[in-house]
C-alpha positions in Angstrom: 0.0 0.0 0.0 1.4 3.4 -0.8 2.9 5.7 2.2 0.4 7.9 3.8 1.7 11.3 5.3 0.1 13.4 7.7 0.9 16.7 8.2 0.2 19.7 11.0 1.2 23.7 10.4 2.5 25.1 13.2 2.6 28.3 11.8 0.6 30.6 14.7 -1.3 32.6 12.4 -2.1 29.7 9.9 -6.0 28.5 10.0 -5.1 24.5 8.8 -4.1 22.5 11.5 -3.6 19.5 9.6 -3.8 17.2 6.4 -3.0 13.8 4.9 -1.0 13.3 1.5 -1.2 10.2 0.4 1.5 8.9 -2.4 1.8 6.8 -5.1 4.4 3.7 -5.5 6.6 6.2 -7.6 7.2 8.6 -4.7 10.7 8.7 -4.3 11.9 7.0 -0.2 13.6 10.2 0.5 10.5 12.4 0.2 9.6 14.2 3.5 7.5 16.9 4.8 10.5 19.5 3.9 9.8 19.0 0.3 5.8 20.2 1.0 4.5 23.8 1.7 1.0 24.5 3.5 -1.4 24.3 1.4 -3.2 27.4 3.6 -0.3 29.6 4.4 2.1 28.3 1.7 5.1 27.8 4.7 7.8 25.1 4.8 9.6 25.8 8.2 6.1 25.4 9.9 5.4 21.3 9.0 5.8 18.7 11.0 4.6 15.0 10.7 2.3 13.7 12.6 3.6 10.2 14.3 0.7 8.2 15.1 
């Protein structure tokens, strides 16, 4: 089954306080949340994964 990623901003003014990317078989291993932006506030340094 492919990887499922879920996500939180932690950006204090941003309104999304998470969401889940799900990828295909040809997502490349090394593919993190650092290679995403917020898809609210459009910031990077404010991702984190969510460990479940």
């Amino acid at each position: 089954m492919p990887a499922t990623l879920e996500v939180r901003c932690t950006e204090e003014d941003c309104e999304l306080d998470m969401f889940e990317m799900h990828y295909t078989y040809d997502m490349p291993d090394e593919v993190g949340v650092a290679d995403f932006s917020c898809p609210y506030c459009e910031q990077t340094e404010s991702l984190e994964a969510i460990e479940l």
